[in-house]
KOLLONU-190564 format. One record per residue (C-alpha): residue number from 1; z, y, x. Coordinates in steps of 0.2 Angstrom, whole numbers, plus 5000, padded with zeros to 4 digits. Layout:
 num    Z    Y    X
 NUM    Z    Y    X
...
***
This chain:
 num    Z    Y    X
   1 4684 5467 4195
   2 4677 5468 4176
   3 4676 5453 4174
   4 4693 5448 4182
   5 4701 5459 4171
   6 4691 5451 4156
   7 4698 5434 4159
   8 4715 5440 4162
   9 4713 5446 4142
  10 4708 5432 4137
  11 4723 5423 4147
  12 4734 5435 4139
  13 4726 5433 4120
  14 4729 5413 4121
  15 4745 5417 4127
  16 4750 5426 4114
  17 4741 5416 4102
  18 4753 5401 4109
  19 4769 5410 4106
  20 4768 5417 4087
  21 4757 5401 4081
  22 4763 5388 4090
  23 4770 5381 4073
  24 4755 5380 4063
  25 4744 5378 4079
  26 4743 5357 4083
  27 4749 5352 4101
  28 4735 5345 4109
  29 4723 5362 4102
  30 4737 5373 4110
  31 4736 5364 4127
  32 4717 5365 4128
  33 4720 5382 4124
  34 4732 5384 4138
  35 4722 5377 4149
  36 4705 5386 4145
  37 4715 5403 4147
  38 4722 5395 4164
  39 4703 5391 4170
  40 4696 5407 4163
  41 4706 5416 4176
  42 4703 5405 4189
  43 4684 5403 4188
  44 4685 5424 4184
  45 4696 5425 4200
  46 4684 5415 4211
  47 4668 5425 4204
  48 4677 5442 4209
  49 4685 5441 4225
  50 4680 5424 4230
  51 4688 5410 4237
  52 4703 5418 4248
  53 4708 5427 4231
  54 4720 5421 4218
  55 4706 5411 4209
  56 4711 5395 4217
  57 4732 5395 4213
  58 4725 5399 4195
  59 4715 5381 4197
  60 4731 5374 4204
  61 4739 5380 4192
  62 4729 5371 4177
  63 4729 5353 4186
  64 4749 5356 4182
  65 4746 5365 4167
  66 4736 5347 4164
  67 4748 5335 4172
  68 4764 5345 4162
  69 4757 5346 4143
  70 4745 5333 4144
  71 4745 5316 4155
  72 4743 5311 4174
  73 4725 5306 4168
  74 4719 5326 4165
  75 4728 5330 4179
  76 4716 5318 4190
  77 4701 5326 4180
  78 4707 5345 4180
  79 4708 5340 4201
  80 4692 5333 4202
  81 4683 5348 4191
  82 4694 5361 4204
  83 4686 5352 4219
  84 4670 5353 4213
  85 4672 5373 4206
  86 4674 5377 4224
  87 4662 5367 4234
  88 4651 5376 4220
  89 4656 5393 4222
  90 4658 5391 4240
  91 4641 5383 4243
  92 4634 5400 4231
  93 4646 5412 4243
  94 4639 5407 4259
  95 4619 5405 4252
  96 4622 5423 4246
  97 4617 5419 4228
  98 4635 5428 4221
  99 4645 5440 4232
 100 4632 5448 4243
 101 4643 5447 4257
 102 4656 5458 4250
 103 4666 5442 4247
 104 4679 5439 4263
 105 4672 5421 4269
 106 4678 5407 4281
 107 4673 5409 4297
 108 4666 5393 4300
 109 4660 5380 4288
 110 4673 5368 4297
 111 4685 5381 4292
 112 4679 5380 4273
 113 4678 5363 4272
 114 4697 5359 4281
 115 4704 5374 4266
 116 4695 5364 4253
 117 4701 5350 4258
 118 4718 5356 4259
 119 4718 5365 4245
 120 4713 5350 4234
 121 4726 5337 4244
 122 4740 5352 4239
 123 4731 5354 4221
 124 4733 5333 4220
 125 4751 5332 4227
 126 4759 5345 4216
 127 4750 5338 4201
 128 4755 5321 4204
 129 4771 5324 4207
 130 4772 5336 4193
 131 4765 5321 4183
 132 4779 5310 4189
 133 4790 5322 4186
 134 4785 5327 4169
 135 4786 5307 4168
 136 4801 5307 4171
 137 4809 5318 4160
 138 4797 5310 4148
 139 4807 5292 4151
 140 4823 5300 4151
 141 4818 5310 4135
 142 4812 5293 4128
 143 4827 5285 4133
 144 4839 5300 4127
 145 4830 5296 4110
 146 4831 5278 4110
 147 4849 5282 4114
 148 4854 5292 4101
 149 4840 5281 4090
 150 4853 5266 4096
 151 4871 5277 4094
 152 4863 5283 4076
 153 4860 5263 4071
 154 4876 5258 4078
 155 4884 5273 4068
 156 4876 5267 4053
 157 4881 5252 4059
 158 4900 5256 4058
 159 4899 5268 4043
 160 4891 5252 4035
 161 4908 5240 4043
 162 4919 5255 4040
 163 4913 5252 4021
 164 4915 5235 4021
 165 4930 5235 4028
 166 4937 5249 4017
 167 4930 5238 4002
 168 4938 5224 4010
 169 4955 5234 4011
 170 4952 5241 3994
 171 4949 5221 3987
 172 4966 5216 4000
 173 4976 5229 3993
 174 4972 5224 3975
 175 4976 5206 3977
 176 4991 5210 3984
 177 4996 5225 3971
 178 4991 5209 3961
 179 5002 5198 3968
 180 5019 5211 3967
 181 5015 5213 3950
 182 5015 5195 3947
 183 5029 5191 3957
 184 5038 5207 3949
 185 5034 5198 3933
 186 5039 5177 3939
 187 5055 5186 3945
 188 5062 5196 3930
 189 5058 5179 3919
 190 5068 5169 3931
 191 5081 5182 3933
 192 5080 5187 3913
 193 5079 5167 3908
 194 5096 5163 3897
 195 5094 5148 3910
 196 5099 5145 3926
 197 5085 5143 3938
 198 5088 5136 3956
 199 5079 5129 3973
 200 5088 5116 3981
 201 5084 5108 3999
 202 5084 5087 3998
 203 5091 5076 4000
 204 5105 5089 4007
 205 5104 5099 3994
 206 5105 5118 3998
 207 5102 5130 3986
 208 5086 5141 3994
 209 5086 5152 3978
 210 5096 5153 3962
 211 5094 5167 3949
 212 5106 5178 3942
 213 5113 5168 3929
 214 5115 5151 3936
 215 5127 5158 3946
 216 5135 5165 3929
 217 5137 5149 3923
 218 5146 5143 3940
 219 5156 5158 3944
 220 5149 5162 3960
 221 5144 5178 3970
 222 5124 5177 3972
 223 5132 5177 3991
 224 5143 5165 3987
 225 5132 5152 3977
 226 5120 5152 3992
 227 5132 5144 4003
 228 5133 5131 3990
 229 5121 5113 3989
 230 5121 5104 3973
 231 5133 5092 3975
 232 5146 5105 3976
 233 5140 5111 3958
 234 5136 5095 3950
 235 5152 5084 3947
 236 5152 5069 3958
 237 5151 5056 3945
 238 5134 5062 3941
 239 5128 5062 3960
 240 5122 5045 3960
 241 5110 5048 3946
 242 5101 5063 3955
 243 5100 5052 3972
 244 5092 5039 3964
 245 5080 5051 3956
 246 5077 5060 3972
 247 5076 5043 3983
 248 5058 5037 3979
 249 5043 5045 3989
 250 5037 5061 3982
 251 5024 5050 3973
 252 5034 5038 3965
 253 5049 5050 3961
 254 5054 5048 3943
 255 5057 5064 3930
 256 5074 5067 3933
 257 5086 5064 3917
 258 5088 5079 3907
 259 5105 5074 3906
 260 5118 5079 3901
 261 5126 5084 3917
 262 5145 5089 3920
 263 5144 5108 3932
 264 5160 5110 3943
 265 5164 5131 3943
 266 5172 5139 3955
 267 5188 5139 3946
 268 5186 5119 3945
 269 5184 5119 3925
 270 5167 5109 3920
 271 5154 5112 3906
 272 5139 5101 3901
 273 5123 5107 3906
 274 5103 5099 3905
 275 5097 5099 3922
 276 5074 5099 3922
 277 5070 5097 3939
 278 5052 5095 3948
 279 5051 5088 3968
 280 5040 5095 3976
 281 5034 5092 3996
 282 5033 5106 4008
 283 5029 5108 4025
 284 5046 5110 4032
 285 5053 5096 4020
 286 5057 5091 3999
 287 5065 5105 3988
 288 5070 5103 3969
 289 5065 5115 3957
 290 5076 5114 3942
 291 5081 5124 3927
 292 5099 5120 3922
 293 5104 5125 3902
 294 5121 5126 3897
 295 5123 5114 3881
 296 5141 5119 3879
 297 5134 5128 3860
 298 5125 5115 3856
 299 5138 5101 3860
 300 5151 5111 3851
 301 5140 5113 3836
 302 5135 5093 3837
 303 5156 5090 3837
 304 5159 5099 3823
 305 5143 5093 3812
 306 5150 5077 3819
 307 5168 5079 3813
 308 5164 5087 3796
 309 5156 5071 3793
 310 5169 5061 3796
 311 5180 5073 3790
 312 5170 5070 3774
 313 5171 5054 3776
 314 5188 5053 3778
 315 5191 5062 3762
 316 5182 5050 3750
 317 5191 5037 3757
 318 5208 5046 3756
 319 5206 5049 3738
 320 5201 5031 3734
 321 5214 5024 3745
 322 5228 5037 3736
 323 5219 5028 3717
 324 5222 5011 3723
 325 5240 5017 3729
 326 5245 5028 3714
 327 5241 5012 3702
 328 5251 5000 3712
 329 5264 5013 3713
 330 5265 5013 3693
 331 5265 4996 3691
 332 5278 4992 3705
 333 5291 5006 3697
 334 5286 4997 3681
 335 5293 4981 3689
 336 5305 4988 3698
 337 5313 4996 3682
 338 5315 4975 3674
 339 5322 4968 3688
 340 5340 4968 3692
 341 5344 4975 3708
 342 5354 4959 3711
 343 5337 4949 3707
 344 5329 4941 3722
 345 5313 4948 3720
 346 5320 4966 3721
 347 5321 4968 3741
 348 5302 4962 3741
 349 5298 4974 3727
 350 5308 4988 3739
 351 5298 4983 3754
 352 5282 4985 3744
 353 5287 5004 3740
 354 5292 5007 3757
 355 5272 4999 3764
 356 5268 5014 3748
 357 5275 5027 3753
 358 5269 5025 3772
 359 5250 5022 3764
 360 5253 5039 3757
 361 5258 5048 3772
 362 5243 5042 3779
 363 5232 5045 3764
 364 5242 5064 3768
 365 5236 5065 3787
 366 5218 5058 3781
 367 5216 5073 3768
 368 5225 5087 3782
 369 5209 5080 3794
 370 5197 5082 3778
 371 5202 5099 3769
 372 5215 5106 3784
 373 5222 5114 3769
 374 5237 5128 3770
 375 5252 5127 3761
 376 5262 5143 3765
 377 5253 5156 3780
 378 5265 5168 3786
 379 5267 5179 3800
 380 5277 5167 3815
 381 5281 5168 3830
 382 5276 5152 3838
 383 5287 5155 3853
 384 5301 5148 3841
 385 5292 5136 3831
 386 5287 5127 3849
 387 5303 5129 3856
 388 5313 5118 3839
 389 5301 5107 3840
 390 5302 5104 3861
 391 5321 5102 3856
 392 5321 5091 3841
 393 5310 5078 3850
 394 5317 5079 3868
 395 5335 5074 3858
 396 5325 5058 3854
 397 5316 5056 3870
 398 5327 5056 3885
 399 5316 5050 3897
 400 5305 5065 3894
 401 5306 5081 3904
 402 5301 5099 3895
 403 5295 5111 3907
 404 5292 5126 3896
 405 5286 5145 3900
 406 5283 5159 3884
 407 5276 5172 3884
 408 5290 5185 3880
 409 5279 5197 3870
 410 5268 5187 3864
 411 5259 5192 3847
 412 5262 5186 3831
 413 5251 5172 3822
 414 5245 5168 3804
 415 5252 5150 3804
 416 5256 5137 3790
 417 5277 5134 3798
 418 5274 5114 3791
 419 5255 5110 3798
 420 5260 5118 3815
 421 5277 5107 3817
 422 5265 5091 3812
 423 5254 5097 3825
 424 5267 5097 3837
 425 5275 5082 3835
 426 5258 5071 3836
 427 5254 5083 3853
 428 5271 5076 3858
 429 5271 5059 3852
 430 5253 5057 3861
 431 5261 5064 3877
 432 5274 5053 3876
 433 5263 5036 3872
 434 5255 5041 3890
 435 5268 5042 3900
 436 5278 5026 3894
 437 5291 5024 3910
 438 5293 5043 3910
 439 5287 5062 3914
 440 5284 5078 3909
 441 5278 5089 3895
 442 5272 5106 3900
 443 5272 5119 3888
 444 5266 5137 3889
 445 5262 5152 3878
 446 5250 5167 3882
 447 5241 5181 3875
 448 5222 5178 3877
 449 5208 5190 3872
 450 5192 5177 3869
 451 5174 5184 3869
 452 5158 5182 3861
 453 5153 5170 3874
 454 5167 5158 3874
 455 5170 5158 3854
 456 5153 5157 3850
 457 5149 5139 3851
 458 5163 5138 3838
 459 5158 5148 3829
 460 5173 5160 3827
 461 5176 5179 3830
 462 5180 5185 3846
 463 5197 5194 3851
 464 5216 5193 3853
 465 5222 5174 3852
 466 5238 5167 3855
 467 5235 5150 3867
 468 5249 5136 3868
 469 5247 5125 3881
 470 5254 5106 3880
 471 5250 5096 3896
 472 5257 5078 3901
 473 5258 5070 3918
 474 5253 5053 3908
 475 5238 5043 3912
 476 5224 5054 3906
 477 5208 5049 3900
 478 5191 5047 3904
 479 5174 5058 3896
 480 5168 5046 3886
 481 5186 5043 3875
 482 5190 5063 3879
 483 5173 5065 3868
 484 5179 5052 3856
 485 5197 5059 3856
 486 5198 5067 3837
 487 5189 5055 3828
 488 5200 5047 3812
 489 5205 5030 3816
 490 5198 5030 3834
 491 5215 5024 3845
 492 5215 5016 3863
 493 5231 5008 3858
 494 5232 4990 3852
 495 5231 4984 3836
 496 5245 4988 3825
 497 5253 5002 3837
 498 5243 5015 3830
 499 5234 5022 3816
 500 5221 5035 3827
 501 5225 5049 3816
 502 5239 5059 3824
 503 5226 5069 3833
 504 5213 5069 3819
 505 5226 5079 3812
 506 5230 5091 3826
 507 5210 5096 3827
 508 5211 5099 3807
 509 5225 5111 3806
 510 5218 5120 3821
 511 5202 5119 3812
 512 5211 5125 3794
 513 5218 5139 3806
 514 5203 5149 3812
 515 5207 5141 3830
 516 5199 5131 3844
 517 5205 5115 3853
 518 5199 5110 3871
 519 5204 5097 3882
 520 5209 5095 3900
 521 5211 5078 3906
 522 5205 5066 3922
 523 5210 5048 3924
 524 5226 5045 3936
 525 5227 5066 3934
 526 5237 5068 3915
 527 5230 5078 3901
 528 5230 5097 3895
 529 5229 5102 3876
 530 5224 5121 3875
 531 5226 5128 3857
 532 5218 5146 3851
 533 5226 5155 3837
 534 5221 5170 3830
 535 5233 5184 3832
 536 5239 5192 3817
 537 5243 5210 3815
 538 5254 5214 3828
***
């Protein structure tokens, strides 16, 4: 009993031992430990109330004590060391050695050896299949780890992607902030450009883009302009020069002549215009990429540098001409005042003062291009100025209609009465030369207010003007002599039916004036002269 007792103790003391130092015990100390306490009772338990006591579950009980917190190998051994305990105390029982008898013992030997038997076949099944058990749960354990050892890979796994693609993103959503801010930055200088930029399909030439002030220049809706193809801007007489830039293979195309071109608004009135264009190849087909620049300034400024020289040139020789006629003049009336009017060189003397006296008024009209100086500038109304003079030379034109509208209103103008009377009659007398079986003049006042955009290329003020109109149904004219068309002495007439200054001398009083002058005309469709006077105070 003591010593039952005693080994219960020291069951208890390892037990307790196990719980509150398990942490700074070592595993395989505190399963040794477990087990000694297991096989102190058991043995103690054998020694005191011998083999039909509790002893031998105790034994039992550390072969799965060994098989559960050790392996299946110290199960086998805890088995083996149980069997041969009891064939050792049960040999001692029955020679007397321990127990004296007071130990409850097997009836026969039989008896002992088929319990002995039993007990260690029931001691070996329940460790084995506490082993395999305890296996188990070991595999799954294991498996459970290498489980979560695989999800916590694959989750670094996908935290390290999820990085990679955030950078990714990080890098996409760069480039592409990139890309806005450049394409913000290509499409306000396209659209901010004082030139026309478009993208035209070819050959049938549909405009895929045009910026905000191409469509300025031709007067369309952005709407508009994009229903529109090239050859609806560009006039038609320039449509063979951008096929035959256009026609060569992409490799072979040539640079496209700047120009200049003629551009068709929508209104139908033209300007010229440089054209810069590149071909390039797409998948779906050719486009052009052009830039188109109105020249209108630049041409203007090139017509008047281009006048003023004449202008200057025409002055010199005016002056020298007027010498040479003002010293035969002198000696002809020096003549003239010997010879008897009955003498028969007289009449020839006469002729030769006529020839004189048309030299001058040429010399006159030559220095009116030159200087466009102003006699007498008064407030006029050119309503009545235009009006004499429509009927003056309709009473020696018969075959001439007038078709005339006035603006009833219309504002006063700072006018010289005598250059604006010249100008008229040379308007009419060119109108008149164009339409040699017959036609009409149309005239036509109207207050205009110009601005800074269409008065700048000639370099005038904007504001009120007062436009007269003077179209024909005549013959008109084509670009090149329209571009020709004030020049001194330039005349399509023959030789000796005119002197090519009646129109230099309309673009010099206009010029003397402050004013503008712009011409209308097409061959086979007559000609318009549009004239801009500055309104005086009204």
């Amino acid at each position: 009993r003591y010593l039952l007792l005693a080994g219960h103790l020291a069951a208890l003391s390892t037990l307790f031992v196990g719980i509150f130092a398990r942490d700074r015990i070592p595993y395989g100390m505190l399963a040794m430990l477990n087990l000694r306490a297991d096989y102190g009772v058991g043995l103690n338990g054998l020694r005191s109330t011998a083999l039909l006591s509790s002893g031998p579950i105790w034994l039992m009980v550390g072969s799965v004590f060994a098989a559960s917190l050790i392996n299946i190998r110290a199960a086998v051994a805890t088995i083996v060391v149980n069997a041969v305990a009891l064939f050792i105390f049960g040999w001692q029982v029955q020679t007397g050695r321990i127990g004296g008898g007071a130990f409850p013992t097997f009836v026969t030997d039989d008896h002992a050896w088929v319990s002995g038997a039993s007990f260690v076949l029931l001691n070996t099944l329940t460790a084995v299949v506490m082993a395999r058990l305890v296996q188990i749960l070991e595999d799954a354990a294991r498996q459970s780890r290498e489980a979560m050892e695989d999800l916590h890979h694959e989750r670094l796994q996908l935290l390290r992607a999820r990085e990679d693609l955030q950078r990714e993103v990080d890098v996409r959503l760069q480039a592409e902030q990139a890309l806005r801010v450049s394409e913000a930055q290509y499409r306000s200088l396209v659209e901010h450009t004082a030139d026309g930029f478009f993208i035209a399909e070819l050959p049938a030439g549909r405009f895929r883009f045009l910026n905000q002030r191409i469509c300025e220049l031709a007067g369309y809706a952005m709407e508009e302009g994009l229903q529109r193809s090239l050859w609806d801007v560009v006039a038609v007489k320039d449509h063979e020069r951008i096929q035959q830039a256009t026609a060569e293979p992409a490799v072979l195309r040539p640079a496209w002549e700047r120009g200049p071109y003629t551009i068709v608004r929508k209104d139908g009135s033209t300007f010229p215009a440089e054209i810069s264009a590149s071909v390039l190849a797409l998948d779906d087909g050719s486009v052009a990429l052009g830039i188109l620049r109105d020249v209108t300034t630049r041409e203007r400024l090139r017509e008047i540098q281009r006048f003023e020289a004449i202008g200057t040139l025409a002055g010199g020789l005016a002056h020298n001409f007027n010498n040479l006629l003002m010293a035969i003049q002198g000696n002809l009336a020096a003549l003239l005042m010997d010879v008897e009017p009955s003498h028969p060189h007289h009449a020839l003397l006469a002729s030769i003062a006529e020839a004189i006296q048309s030299g001058t008024a040429i010399t006159r009209q030559m220095l009116s291009f030159a200087r466009g100086g102003k006699v007498e500038v008064k407030p006029t109304d050119l309503n009545q100025v235009v009006r004499h003079a429509a009927a003056m030379f309709g009473h020696t034109r018969r075959e001439l209609l007038f078709r005339e509208s006035y603006e009833p209103s219309l504002w006063p103008v700072e006018v010289d009465r005598g250059q604006i009377d010249q100008l008229l009659v040379n308007l009419f007398v060119n109108a008149w030369q164009a339409m040699p079986t017959g036609g009409e003049i149309r005239l036509r006042t109207e207050n205009v207010t110009l601005g800074p955009d269409q008065v700048a290329p000639h370099q005038l003020s904007p504001g009120p003007y007062v436009k007269l109109s003077v179209g024909d149904t005549g013959e008109g004219m084509t670009e090149a002599v329209r571009q020709r068309l004030f020049e001194p002495f330039f005349t399509t007439k023959e030789v000796g039916k005119g002197t090519g200054l009646g129109l230099a001398s309309v673009y010099g009083v206009v010029q003397s004036h402050q004013g503008l002058i712009e011409v209308q005309s097409e061959r086979g469709q007559g000609s318009t002269f549009e004239i801009f006077l500055p309104a005086g105070d009204r």
